[in-house]
Every structure is written in structure tokens, then in C-alpha cells.
C-alpha positions as a Python dict, from the first residue, in 0.01 Angstrom:
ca = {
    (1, 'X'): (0, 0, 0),
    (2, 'X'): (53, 340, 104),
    (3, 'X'): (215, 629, -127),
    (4, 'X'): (510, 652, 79),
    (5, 'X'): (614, 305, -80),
    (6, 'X'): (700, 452, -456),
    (7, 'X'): (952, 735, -490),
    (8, 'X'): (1080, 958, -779),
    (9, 'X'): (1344, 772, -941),
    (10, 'X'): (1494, 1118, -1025),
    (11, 'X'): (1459, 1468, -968),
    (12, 'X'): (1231, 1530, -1324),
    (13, 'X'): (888, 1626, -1380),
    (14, 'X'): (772, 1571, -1683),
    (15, 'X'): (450, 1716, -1905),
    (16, 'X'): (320, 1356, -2040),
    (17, 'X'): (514, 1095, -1972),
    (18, 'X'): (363, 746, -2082),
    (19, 'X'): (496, 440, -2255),
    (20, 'X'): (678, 307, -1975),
    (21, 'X'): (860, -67, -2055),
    (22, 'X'): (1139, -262, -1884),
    (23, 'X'): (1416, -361, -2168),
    (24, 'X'): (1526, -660, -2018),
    (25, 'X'): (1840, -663, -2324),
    (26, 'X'): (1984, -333, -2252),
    (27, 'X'): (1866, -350, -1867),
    (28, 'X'): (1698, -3, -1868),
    (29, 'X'): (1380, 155, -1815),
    (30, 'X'): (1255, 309, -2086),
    (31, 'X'): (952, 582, -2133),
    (32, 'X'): (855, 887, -2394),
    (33, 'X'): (734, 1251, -2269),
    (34, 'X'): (503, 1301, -2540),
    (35, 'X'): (453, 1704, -2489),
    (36, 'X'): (803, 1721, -2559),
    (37, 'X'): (936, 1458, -2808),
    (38, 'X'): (1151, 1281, -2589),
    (39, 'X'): (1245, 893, -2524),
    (40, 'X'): (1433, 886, -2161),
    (41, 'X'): (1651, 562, -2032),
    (42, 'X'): (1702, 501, -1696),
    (43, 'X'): (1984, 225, -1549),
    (44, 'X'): (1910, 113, -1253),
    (45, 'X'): (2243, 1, -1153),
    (46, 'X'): (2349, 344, -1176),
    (47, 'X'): (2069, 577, -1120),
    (48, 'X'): (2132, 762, -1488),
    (49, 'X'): (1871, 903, -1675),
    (50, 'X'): (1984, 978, -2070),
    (51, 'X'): (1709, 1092, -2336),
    (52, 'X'): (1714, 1157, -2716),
    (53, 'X'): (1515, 1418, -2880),
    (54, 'X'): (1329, 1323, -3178),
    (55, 'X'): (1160, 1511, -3458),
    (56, 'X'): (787, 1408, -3388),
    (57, 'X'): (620, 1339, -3035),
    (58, 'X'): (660, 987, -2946),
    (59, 'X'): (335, 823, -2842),
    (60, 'X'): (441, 497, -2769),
    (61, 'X'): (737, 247, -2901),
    (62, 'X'): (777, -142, -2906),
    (63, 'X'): (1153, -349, -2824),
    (64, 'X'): (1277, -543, -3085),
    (65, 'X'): (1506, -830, -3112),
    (66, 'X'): (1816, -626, -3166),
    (67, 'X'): (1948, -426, -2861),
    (68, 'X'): (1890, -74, -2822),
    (69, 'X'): (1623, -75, -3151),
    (70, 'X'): (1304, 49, -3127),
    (71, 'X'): (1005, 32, -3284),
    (72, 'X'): (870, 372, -3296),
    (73, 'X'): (466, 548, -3291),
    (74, 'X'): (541, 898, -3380),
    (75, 'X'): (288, 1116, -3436),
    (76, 'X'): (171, 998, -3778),
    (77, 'X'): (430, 737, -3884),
    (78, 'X'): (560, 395, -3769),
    (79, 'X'): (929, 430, -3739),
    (80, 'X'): (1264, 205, -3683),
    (81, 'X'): (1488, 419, -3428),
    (82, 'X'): (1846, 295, -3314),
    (83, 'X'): (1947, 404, -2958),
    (84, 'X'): (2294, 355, -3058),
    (85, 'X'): (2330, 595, -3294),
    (86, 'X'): (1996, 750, -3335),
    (87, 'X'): (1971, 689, -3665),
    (88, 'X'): (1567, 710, -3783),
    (89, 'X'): (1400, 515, -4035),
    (90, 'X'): (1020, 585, -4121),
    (91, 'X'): (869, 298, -4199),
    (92, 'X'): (447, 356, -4248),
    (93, 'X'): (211, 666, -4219),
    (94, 'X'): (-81, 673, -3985),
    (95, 'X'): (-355, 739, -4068),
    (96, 'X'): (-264, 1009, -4368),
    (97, 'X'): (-619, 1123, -4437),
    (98, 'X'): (-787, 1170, -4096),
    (99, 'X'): (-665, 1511, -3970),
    (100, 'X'): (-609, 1598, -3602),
    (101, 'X'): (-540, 1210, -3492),
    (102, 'X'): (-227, 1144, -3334),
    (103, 'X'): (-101, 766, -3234),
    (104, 'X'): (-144, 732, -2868),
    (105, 'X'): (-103, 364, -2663),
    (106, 'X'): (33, 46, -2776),
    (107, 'X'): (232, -245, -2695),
    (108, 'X'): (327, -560, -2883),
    (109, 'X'): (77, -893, -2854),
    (110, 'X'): (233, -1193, -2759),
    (111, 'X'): (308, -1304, -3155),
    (112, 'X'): (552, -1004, -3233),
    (113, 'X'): (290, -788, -3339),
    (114, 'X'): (281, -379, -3291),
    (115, 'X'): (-77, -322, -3143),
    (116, 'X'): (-167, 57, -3137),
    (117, 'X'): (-425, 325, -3122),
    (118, 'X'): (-508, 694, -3228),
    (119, 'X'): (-663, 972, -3044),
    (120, 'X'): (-891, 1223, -3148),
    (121, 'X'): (-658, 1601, -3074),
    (122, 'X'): (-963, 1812, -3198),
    (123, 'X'): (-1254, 1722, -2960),
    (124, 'X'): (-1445, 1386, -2855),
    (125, 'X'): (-1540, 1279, -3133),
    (126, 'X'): (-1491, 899, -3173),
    (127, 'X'): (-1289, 874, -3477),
    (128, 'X'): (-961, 741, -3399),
    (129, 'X'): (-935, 378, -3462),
    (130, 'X'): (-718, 39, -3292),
    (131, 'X'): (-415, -67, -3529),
    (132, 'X'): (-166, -381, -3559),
    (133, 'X'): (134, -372, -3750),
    (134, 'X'): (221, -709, -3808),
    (135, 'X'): (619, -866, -3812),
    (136, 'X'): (634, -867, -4154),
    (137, 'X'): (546, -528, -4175),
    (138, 'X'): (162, -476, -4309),
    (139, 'X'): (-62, -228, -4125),
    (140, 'X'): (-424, -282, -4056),
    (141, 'X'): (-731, -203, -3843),
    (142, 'X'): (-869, -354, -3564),
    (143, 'X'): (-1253, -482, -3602),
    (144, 'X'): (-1294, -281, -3220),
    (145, 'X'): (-1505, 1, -3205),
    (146, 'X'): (-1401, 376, -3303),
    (147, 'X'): (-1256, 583, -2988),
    (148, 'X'): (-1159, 926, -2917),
    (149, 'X'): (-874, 847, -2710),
    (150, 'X'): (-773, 481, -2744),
    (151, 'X'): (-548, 366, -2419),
    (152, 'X'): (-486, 62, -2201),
    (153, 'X'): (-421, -172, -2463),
    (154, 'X'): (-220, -537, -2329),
    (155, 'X'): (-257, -910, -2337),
    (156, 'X'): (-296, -1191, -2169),
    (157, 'X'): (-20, -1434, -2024),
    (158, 'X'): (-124, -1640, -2334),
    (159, 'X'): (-221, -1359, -2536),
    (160, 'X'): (-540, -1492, -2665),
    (161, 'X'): (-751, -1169, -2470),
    (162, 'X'): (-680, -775, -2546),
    (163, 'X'): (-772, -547, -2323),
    (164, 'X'): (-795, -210, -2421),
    (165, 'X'): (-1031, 137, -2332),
    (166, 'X'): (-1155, 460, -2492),
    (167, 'X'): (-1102, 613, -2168),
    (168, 'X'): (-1327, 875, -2177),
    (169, 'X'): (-1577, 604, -2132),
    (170, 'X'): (-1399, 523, -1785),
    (171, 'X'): (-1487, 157, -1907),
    (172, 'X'): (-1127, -154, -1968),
    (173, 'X'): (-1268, -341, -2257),
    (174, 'X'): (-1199, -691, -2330),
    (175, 'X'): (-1212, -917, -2620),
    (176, 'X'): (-1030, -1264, -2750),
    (177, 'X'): (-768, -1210, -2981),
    (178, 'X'): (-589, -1390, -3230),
    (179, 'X'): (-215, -1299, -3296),
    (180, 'X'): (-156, -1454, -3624),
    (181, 'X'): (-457, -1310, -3793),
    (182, 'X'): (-534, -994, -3564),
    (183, 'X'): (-926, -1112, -3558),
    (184, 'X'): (-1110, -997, -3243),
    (185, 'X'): (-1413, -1142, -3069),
    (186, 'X'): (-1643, -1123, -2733),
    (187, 'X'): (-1593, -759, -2682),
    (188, 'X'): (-1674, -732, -2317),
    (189, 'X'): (-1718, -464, -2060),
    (190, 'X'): (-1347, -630, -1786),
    (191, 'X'): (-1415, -322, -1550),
    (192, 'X'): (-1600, -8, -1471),
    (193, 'X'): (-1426, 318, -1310),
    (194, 'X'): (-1552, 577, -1074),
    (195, 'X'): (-1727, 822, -1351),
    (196, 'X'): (-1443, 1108, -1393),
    (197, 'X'): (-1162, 889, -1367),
    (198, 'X'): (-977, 790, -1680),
    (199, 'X'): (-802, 447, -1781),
    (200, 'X'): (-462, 483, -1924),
    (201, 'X'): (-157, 253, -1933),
    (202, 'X'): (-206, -60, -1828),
    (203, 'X'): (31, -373, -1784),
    (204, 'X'): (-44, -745, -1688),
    (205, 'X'): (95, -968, -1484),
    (206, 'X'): (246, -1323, -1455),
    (207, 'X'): (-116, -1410, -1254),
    (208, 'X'): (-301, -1313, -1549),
    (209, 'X'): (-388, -982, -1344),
    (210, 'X'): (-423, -640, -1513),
    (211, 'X'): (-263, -337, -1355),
    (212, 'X'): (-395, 23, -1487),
    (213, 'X'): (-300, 388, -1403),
    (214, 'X'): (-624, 563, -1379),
    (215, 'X'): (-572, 923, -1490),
    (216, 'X'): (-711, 1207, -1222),
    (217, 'X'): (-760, 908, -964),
    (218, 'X'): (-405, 958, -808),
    (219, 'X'): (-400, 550, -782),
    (220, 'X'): (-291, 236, -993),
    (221, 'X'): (-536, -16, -988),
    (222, 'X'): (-471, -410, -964),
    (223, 'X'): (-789, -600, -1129),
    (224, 'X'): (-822, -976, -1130),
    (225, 'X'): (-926, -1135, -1438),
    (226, 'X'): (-1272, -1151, -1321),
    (227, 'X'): (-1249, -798, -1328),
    (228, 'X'): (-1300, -724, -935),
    (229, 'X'): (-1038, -475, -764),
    (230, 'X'): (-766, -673, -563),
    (231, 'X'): (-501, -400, -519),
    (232, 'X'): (-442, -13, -517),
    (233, 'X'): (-120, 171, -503),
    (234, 'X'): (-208, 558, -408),
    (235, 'X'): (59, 836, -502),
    (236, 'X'): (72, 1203, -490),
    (237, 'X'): (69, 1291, -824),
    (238, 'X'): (-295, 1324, -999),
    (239, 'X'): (-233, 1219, -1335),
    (240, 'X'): (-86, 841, -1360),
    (241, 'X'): (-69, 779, -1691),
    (242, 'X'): (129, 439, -1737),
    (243, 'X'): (221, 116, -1568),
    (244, 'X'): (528, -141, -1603),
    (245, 'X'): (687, -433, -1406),
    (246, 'X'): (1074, -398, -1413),
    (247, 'X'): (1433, -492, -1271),
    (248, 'X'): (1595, -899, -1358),
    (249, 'X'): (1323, -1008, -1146),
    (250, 'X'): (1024, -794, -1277),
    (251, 'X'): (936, -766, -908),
    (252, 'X'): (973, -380, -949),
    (253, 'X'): (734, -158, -1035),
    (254, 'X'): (773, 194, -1299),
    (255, 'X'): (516, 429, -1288),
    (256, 'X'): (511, 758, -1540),
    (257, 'X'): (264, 1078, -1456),
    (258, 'X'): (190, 1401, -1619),
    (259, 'X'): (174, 1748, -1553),
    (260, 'X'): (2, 1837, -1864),
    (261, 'X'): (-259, 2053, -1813),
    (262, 'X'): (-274, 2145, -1445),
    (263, 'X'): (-160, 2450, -1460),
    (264, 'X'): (-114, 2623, -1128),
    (265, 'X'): (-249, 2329, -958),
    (266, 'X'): (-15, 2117, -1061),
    (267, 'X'): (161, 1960, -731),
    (268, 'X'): (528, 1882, -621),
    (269, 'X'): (499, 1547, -758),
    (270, 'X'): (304, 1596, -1129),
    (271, 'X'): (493, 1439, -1357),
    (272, 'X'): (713, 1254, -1186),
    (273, 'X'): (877, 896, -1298),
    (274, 'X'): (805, 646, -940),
    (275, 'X'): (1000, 300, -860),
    (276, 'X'): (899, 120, -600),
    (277, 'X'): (791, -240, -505),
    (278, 'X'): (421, -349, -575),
    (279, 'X'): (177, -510, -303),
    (280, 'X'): (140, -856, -502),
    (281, 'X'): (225, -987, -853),
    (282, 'X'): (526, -1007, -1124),
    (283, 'X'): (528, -908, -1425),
    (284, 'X'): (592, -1077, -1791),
    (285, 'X'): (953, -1020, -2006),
    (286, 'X'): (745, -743, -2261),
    (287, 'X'): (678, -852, -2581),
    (288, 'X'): (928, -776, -2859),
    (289, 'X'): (865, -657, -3219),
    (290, 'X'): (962, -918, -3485),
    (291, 'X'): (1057, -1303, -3552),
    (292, 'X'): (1305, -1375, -3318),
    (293, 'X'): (1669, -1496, -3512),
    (294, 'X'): (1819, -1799, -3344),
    (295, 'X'): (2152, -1775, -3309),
}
């Protein structure tokens, strides 16, 4: 898979985008720039890219059950956001008494749970921590080791394994997870980077294979569950920092990058959003916050 096979989906560059998930509801892409406190939309079927400006950085967010509701990670609180009519409801602080963390990655598991880190904004010391805010609203931490910048976090097609990274360690973790309880066991070593290359977003697949942006490798990586590399998609921007299947078909692919802090070396293509069609693989409707109501 050459570069040339992913394009900008638009014209923007953007500082730190991440968070990238396909809202198979309200068929749009949807991702946060988390320099500047912005979730952006983009339709497909028309090429439009809208964005709301919110009153905290947005680290990462979670689809519920109702259309065009989020679950939000702001800075330091859990919040409910509607898309609609941006109303903003904050629902939990984060981590009140640690100064200088910051939510960072997350996803839902594959029972309705919000699954989350923190990262350390003062230096690298690991004291930011793995969190799961369950359906029925109760935060807790993760029994996984203390990071400095948590990332990578996703399940399993069955979700009984997390994977998840403190990516300065340029290490994916793994361990089995249960989603009722949010207990963890066998943490495991999945894969090992090139040392100066960075794990961030990651996504898996309908094969039960794990895709990851690798911050300052220029490439998205495809790893089979045994951990071995199967794929690579190389593009001109240095910092991937996110990874999602997307389109009716999830046989499309959304990448974010970032800009932030390259300075005068960033490129013509830093921070820009890619589309484009992956080498192998399809990806898995993303998990959604929440009991699901029956009609």
C-alpha cells in the first residue's frame, strides 16, 4: 500500500487531531482537535466538514444510543454533549486531585462501557491511570499499570481482550477483560515498535486484527492477533495519531494526524484528516455508550 492511496478528505490541517470514529446513526465521521477544543463531522455523501467549539479540549468521546449524543472526555470531566443543539451536561470529574493530568484515549468495550485514560502534561512521570465508566454511570480504575501517556486502548471482536499502551514505552499491551465487572488479567507484551516510534490510536477489525497509528513513524500498522506485522499503510504526514474503519460498509478507512509540535518542520500534509481504502480487513459497527432501548 503506497501513500498515494489515502488523500485529505479536506483542505484542513489540524494541531492534534485524534479520536477518529465512524457514526454509523448519523452517517458521519467524527474526530476532536484536541489543541483547539474542537469536535469536527464530516458527511461523506456530501464532502461537508461542520465542527462545534467546546469549553474544554476534547480528548476523546464515545456514541450513544441516541443520534447525534455524545459521550464526552474533556479535559477533567466526563460529559453528555448533544450535536443537535449543543447543549452540555457534565456528568463526573477526572481525576480532581492529581494536577497536570488530562484525559487522553478511549473508546467504549463491547458491554457499553466508556474505557479511558489520562496523560501525564507535566513530564514522564507515570502517574496517569486507565478508567471505565460504566452504563449506569459509576467511575473506576483499571487494575493496569500507571502510564504517562495512556493510548491505543480497543477490544476484541468478542471483547474479552483490551489492548492498550503507555506509548512512550513503544510497547501495545494486552490483557483479558471482563465487561460486566471491568476486571483485567494476563497483561501481555501484543507488540514491540521500532524504539522512537510511538503507539497511538488504534482500531480492530472484523478478523480480530489490530490496526495502530504509530506517532513519528509516518505509517499505520496492521498486526495480527499473534502480534506479527501483516500490513502497513505509509503517508506523508509524520505524526498519525488515530485509526478508524468507516462508510455503510466499514470498508473505508479515516486516518487523523497532528501538527503539534513540529514547528518549522512541519510538512504540507501535518495534520491532515486521510480517507482512503485499506490493503485488507473491515472494520466493527463502534461500540456505543449505554443499554440499548428496544423500540
Amino acid at each position: 500500500m503506497t501513500e498515494s492511496d489515502f488523500k485529505p478528505l479536506s483542505d484542513q490541517r489540524q494541531a492534534h487531531a485524534e479520536g477518529v470514529i465512524w457514526d454509523d446513526l448519523a452517517g458521519l465521521v467524527r474526530w476532536t482537535d484536541i489543541a483547539t477544543s474542537r469536535l469536527f463531522a464530516y458527511d461523506p455523501a456530501t464532502g461537508h466538514v461542520s465542527e462545534h467549539v467546546l469549553p474544554a479540549r476534547l480528548c476523546c468521546f464515545a456514541l450513544t444510543h441516541e443520534t447525534g449524543v455524545l459521550l464526552l472526555a474533556l479535559e477533567k470531566q466526563i460529559a453528555r454533549f448533544d450535536t443537535r443543539d449543543g447543549r452540555l451536561h457534565i456528568l463526573q470529574d477526572i481525576e480532581p486531585e492529581i494536577l497536570g493530568t488530562r484525559a487522553n484515549d478511549g473508546r467504549c468495550d463491547r458491554g457499553g462501557n466508556f474505557v479511558f485514560g489520562t496523560l501525564n502534561e507535566r513530564g514522564p512521570e507515570k502517574v496517569a491511570s486507565f478508567w471505565r465508566y460504566t452504563h449506569d454511570g459509576h467511575l473506576h480504575r483499571l487494575a493496569l499499570p500507571k502510564a504517562a501517556i495512556t493510548n491505543s486502548i480497543c477490544f476484541s471482536p468478542d471483547g474479552e481482550t483490551m489492548y492498550f499502551t503507555d506509548s512512550p514505552t513503544a510497547q501495545i499491551m494486552a490483557c483479558d477483560y471482563d465487561a460486566a465487572s471491568g476486571d483485567v488479567d494476563r497483561i501481555r507484551v501484543f507488540a514491540e515498535l521500532t524504539p522512537g516510534y510511538e503507539p497511538d490510536g488504534s482500531t480492530v477489525d472484523a478478523d480480530g486484527f489490530l490496526w495502530n497509528a504509530e506517532w513519528a513513524a509516518s505509517r499505520v500498522v496492521r498486526y495480527a492477533p499473534d502480534g506479527r506485522v501483516d500490513a502497513t499503510i505509509a503517508l506523508p504526514s509524520k505524526q498519525p495519531s488515530c485509526v478508524s474503519f468507516a462508510g455503510p460498509g466499514l470498508d473505508r478507512m479515516v486516518i487523523t494526524s497532528a501538527h503539534l509540535g513540529l514547528g518549522d518542520k512541519a510538512g504540507p500534509f501535518d495534520g491532515a484528516i486521510y480517507i482512503g481504502t485499506p490493503p485488507a480487513g473491515r472494520g466493527l459497527p463502534e461500540a456505543r455508550y449505554g443499554h440499548k432501548v428496544n423500540a
